[in-house]
N, C-alpha and C positions, 0 to 999 in steps of 0.2 A: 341736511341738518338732522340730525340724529335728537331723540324726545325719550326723555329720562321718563318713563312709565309710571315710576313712583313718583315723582311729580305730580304727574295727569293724576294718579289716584288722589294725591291731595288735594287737584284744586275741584274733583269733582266733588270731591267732600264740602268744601266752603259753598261749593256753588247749589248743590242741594239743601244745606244747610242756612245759605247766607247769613250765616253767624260766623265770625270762626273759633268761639268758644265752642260752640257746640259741635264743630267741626274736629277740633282738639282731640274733645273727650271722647269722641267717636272713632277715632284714628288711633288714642292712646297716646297721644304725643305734647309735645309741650308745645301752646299755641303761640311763643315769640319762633320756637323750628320751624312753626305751621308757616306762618308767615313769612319766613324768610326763603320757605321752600315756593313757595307759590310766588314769589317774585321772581326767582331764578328761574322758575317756568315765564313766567310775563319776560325778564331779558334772553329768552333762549328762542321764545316764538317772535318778538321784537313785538309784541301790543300787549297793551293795556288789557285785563282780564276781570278784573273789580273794580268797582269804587267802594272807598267807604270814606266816610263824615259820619256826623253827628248823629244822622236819620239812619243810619247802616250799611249793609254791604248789600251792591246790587253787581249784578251783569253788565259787560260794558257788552257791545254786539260784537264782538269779536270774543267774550265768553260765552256768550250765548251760544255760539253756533260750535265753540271747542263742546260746550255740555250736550250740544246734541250727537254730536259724531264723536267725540272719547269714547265712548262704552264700546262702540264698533272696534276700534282700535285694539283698547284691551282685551276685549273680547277675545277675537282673532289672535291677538297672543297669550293669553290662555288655552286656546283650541291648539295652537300651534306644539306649546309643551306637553301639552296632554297626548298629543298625537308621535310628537316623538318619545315620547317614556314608553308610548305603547309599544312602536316599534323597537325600541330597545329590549323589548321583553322577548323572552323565549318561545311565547307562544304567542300568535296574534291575537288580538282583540276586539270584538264588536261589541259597542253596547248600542240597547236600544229603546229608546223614551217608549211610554205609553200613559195615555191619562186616565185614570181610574173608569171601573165599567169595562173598558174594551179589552176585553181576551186576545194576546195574539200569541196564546201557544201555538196553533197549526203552523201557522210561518216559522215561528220559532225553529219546533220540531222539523221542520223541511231543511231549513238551514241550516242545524246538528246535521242530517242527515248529508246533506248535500256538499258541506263542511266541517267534516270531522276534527281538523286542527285547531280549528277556531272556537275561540276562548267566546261564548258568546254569554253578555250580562245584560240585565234591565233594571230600569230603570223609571220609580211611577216619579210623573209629573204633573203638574197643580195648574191651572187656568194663567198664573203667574208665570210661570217659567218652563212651560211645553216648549217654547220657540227659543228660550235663551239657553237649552241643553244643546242645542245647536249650535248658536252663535259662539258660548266658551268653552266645547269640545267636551264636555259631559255625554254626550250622545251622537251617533254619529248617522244616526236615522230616528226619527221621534213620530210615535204617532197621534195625531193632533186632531185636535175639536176647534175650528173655525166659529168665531172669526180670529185671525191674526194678522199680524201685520206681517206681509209679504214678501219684504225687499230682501233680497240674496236668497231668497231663498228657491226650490223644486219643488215643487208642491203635487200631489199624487193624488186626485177622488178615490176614495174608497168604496164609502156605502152612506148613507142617510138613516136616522132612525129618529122616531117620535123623542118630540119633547113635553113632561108631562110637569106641572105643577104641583109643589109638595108646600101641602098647607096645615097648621096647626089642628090635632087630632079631635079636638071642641070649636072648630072653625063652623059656620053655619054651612058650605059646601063639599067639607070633607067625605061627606059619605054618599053625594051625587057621582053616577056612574060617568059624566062627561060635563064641562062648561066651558062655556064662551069665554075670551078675553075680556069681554067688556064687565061681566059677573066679576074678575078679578081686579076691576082697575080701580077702586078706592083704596085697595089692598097696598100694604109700605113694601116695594120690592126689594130683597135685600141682597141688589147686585146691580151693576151697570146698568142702567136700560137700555141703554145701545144695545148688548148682548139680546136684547129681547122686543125688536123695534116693534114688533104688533102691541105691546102691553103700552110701549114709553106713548104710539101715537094716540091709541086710545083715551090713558091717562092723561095724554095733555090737553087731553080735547074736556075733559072730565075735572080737571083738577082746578080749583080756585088757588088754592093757601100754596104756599113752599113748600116742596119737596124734603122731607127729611132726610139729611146727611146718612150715607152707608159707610159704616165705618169699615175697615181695610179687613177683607174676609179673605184668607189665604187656601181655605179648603170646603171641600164638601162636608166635613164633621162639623165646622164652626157654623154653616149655613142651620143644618138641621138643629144643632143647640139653638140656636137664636131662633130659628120656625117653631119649635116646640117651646121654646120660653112665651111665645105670642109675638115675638117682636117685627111679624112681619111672614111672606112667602116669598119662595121662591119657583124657580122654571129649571129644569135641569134634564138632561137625556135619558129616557127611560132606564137603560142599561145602568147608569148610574145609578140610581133611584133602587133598580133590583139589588146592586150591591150590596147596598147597606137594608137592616133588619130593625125595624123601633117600631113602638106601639104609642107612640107619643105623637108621632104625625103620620100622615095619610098620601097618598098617590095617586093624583086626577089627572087625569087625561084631559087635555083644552085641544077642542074640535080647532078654531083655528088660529094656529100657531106655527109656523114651520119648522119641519124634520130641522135635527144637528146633523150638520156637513163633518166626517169623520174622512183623514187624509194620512199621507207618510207626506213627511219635510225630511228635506235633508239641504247641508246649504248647498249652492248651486255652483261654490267653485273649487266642490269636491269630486273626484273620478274614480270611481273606483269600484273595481268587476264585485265587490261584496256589497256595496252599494244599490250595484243594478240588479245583483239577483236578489236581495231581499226585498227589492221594490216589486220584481215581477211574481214573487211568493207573496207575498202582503195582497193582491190583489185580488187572492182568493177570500181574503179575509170578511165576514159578514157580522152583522149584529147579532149580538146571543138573542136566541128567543127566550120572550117572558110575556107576562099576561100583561095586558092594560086595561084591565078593571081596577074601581078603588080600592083601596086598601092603605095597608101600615106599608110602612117605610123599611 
């Protein structure tokens, strides 16, 4: 059975959406197409994929489980054209994820070196999509700040480095030389807590009221705008922290918190001799040195 792609695009549309007006206007299409397209997906895969009525559009479990494994799909056929356009080029092409903070010119420069034909590009990626320049052929090695989700993927240790706290510059501990987590847990985190389970255990042990809602933070600039507006701190890798340059917030060191795990991914049902030797280059690769006293940002 052969699955019409642009299909699955639509019905992943309704199904994040379960509207399909809003699904429409998001695809740019007129929702009686929308509609019609997503039912020729429903008789091609032979189930039921939505319900709607009165109360609206839900998942039936047999969309459920297409909304979890399509992305894989497309994915992989993204990755698949990106990979042959490359090879269709004159000169080959590596590119290679990195998430802000981490230098990997030495590698870099070894692999110029060691490969002179090869067209080598980079690629900065954001806490959102370090692991999805992988999955849809954007990168064909990325190097990553853990935690991520694992599956397909080669996952390579690199090095470990402090995670340090950046707190608004009129914060009452901004200009203490080191604190504990627990100094930090009435504080509104303005990130997953999972990403930071010593703060989330702490806090919950601490915490009476509801947690306020973090609304969808795509970068390291959006974090420090909202630290320095007041609205909150965050925990992030020293190296990162050094990147960036503000006098608006501050960089504390939290005695215990554990080091960021820094790694190369590549997915795992890729083979290829450019692969292996940038992974055994990359290994030399270490945390920049910087100071971990307070200071600005």
């Amino acid at each position: 059975m052969d699955i019409d792609l642009r299909r699955l695009r639509y019905f992943l549309a309704v199904a994040e959406e379960l509207h399909f007006g809003r699904a429409a206007e998001r695809l740019h299409i007129a929702q009686p197409a929308l509609s019609r397209q997503v039912r020729a997906l429903e008789e091609q895969v032979g189930a039921q994929l939505l319900r709607r009525d009165r109360r609206g559009t839900a998942l039936t479990p047999a969309g459920v489980l297409l909304l979890e494994e399509a992305p894989q799909l497309l994915g992989a056929a993204e990755a698949l054209l990106r990979r042959v356009s490359a090879a269709a080029s004159s000169r080959p092409r590596f590119t290679i994820g990195f998430m802000p903070g981490i230098t990997v010119t030495p590698a870099v420069r070894a692999l110029n070196t060691a490969r002179p034909r090869l067209e080598v590009r980079l690629l900065r990626t954001t806490w959102d999509d370090q692991v999805d320049v992988l999955r849809d052929g954007r990168a064909d090695v990325s190097v990553i700040r853990l935690p991520v989700d694992p599956s397909g993927l080669e996952v390579l240790p690199l090095f470990t480095e402090p995670r340090v706290a950046i707190l608004p510059a009129d914060h009452p501990l901004a200009s203490r030389a080191e604190v504990g987590v627990t100094e930090l847990a009435g504080d509104h985190l303005l990130q997953d807590p999972d990403a930071v389970p010593e703060w989330r255990d702490v806090a919950h042990e601490l915490r009476t009221g509801a947690r306020t809602a973090v609304p969808p933070i795509h970068s390291v600039e959006e974090k420090l705008e909202l630290v320095a507006a007041g609205a909150g701190i965050c925990v992030i890798p020293l190296s990162t922290a050094a990147f960036y340059t503000r006098s608006d917030v501050s960089v504390v060191p939290v005695r215990d918190i554990g080091p960021n795990k820094v790694c190369l991914a590549w997915m795992a049902t890729r083979h290829s001799p450019v692969i292996e030797l940038f992974a055994e280059l990359a290994g030399s690769l270490t945390p920049p040195k910087s100071t971990t006293g307070p200071g600005s940002c």
